[in-house]
N, CA, C and O of each residue as an XYZ file, in Angstrom:
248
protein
N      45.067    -18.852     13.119
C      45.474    -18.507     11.765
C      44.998    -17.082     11.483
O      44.007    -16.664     12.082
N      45.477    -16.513     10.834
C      45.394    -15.126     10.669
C      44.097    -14.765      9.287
O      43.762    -15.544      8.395
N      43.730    -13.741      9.461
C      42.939    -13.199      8.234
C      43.329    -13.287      7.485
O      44.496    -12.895      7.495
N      42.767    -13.892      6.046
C      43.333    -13.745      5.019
C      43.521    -12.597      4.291
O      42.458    -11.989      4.417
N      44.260    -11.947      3.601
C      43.903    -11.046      2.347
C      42.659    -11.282      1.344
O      42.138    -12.388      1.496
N      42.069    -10.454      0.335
C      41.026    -10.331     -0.255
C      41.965    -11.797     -1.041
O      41.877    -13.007     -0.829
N      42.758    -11.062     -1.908
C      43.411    -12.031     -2.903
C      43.445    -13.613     -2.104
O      42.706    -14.487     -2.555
N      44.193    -13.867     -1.104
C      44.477    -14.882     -0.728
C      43.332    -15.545     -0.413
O      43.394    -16.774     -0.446
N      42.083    -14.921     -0.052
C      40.984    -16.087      0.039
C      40.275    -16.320     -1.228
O      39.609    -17.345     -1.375
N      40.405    -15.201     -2.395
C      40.049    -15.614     -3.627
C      40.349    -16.801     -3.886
O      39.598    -17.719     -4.217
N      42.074    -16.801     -3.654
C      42.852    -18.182     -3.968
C      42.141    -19.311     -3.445
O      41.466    -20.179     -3.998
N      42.520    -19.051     -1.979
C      41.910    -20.497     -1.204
C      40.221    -20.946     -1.888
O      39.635    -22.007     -1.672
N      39.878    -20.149     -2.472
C      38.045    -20.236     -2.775
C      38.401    -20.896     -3.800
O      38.285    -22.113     -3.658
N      38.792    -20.547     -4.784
C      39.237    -21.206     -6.492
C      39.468    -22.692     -6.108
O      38.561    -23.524     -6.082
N      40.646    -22.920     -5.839
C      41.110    -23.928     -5.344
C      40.334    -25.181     -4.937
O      40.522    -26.261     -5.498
N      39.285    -24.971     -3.748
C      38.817    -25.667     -2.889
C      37.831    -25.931     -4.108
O      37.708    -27.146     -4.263
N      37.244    -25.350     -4.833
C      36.548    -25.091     -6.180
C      36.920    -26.077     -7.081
O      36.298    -27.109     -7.333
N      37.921    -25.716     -7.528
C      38.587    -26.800     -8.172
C      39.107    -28.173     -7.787
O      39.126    -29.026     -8.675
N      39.428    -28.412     -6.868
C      39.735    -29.831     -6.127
C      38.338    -30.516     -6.146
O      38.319    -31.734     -6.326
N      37.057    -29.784     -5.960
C      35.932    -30.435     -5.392
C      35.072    -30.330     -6.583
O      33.892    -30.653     -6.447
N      35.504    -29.914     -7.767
C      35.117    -29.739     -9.073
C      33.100    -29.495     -9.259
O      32.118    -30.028     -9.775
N      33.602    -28.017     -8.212
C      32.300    -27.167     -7.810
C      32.498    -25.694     -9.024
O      33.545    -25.167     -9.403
N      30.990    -25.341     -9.404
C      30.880    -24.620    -10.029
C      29.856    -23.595     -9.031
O      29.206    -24.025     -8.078
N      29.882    -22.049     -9.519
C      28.772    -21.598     -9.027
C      28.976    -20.544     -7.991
O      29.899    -20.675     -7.188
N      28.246    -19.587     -7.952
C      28.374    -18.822     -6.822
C      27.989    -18.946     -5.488
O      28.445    -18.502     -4.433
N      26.929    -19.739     -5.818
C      26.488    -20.134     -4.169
C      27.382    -20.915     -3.543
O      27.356    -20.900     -2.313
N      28.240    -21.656     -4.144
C      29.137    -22.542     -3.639
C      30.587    -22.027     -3.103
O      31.362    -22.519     -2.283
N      30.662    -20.528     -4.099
C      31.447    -19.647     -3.532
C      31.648    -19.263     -2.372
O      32.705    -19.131     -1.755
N      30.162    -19.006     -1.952
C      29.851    -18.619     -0.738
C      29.759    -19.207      0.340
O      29.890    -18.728      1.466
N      29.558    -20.133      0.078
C      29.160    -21.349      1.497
C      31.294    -21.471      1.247
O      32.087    -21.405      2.187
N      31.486    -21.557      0.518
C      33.463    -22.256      0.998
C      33.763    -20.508      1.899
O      34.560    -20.442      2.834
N      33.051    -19.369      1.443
C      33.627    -17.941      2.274
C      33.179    -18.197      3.547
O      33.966    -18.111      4.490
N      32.031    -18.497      3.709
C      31.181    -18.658      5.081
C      31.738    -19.553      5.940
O      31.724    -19.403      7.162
N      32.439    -20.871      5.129
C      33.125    -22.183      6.300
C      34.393    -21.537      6.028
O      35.169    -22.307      6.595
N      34.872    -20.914      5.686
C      36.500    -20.561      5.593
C      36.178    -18.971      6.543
O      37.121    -18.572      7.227
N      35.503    -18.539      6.546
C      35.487    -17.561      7.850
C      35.159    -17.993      9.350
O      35.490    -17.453     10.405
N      34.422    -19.114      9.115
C      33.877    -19.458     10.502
C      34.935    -20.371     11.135
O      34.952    -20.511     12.358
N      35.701    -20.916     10.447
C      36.630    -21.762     10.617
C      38.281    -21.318     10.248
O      39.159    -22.089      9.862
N      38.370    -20.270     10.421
C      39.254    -19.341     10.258
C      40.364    -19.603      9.020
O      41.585    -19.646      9.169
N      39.637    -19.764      7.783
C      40.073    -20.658      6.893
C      41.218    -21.531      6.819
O      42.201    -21.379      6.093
N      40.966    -22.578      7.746
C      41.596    -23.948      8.043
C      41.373    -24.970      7.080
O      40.292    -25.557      7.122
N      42.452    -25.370      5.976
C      41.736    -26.065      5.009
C      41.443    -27.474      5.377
O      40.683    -28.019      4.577
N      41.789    -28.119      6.243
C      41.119    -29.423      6.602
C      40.098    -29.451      6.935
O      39.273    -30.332      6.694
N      39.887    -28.006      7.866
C      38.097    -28.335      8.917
C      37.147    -27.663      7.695
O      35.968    -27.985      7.551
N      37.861    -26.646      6.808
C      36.825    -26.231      5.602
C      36.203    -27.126      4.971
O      34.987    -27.281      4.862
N      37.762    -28.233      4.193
C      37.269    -29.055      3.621
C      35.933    -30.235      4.014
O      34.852    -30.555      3.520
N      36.697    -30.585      5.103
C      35.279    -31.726      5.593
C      33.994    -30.817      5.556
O      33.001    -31.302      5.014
N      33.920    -29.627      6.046
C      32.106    -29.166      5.998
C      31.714    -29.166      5.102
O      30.507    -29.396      5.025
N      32.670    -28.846      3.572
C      32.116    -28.202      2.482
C      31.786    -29.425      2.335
O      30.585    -29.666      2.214
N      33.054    -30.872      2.294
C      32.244    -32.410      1.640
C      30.849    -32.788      2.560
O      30.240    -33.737      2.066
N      30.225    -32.235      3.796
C      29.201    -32.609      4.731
C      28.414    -31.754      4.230
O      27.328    -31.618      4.793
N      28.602    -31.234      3.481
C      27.765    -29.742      3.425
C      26.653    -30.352      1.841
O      25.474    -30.700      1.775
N      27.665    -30.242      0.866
C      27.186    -31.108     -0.219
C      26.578    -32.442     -0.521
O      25.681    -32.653     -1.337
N      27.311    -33.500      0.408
C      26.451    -34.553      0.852
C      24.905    -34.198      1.300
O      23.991    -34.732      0.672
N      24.658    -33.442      2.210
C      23.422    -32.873      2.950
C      22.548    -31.977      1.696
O      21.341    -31.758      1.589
N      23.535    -31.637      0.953
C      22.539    -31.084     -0.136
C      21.661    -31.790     -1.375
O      20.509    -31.522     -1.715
N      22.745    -32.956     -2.040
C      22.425    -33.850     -2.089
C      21.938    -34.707     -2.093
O      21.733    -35.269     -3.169
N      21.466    -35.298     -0.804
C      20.561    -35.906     -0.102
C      19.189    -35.461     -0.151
O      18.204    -36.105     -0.510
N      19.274    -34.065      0.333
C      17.684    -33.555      0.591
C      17.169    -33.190     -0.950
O      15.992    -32.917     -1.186
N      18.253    -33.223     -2.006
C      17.534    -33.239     -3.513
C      16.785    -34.098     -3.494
O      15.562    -33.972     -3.568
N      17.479    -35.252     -3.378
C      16.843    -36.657     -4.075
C      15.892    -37.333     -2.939
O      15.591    -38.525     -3.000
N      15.473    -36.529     -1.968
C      14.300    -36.919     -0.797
C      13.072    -35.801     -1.040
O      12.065    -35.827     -0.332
């Protein structure tokens, strides 16, 4: 999959944001970080970001 544009990963960021009804900048960042490392693929994004938050989650309430 190709690089996104600035705009177009804004989009994909909002989005994934909104579906997962995430607020926040850090959260911004971690969806830029799995959407770069994963060449922003929204299936393999999606599952890390839901593994990602689970794991965060978790280690709150431990």
């Amino acid at each position: 999959m190709p690089e996104l544009e600035k705009e177009e990963q804004k989009a994909f960021i909002e989005e994934l944001m909104a579906e997962n009804e995430l607020k926040g900048a850090s959260k911004k960042r971690l969806i830029k970080f799995l959407g770069e490392q994963y060449e922003w693929d929204r299936q393999r994004v999606q599952f890390k970001l839901k593994r990602a938050i689970l794991a965060e989650k978790y280690a709150q309430g431990h």
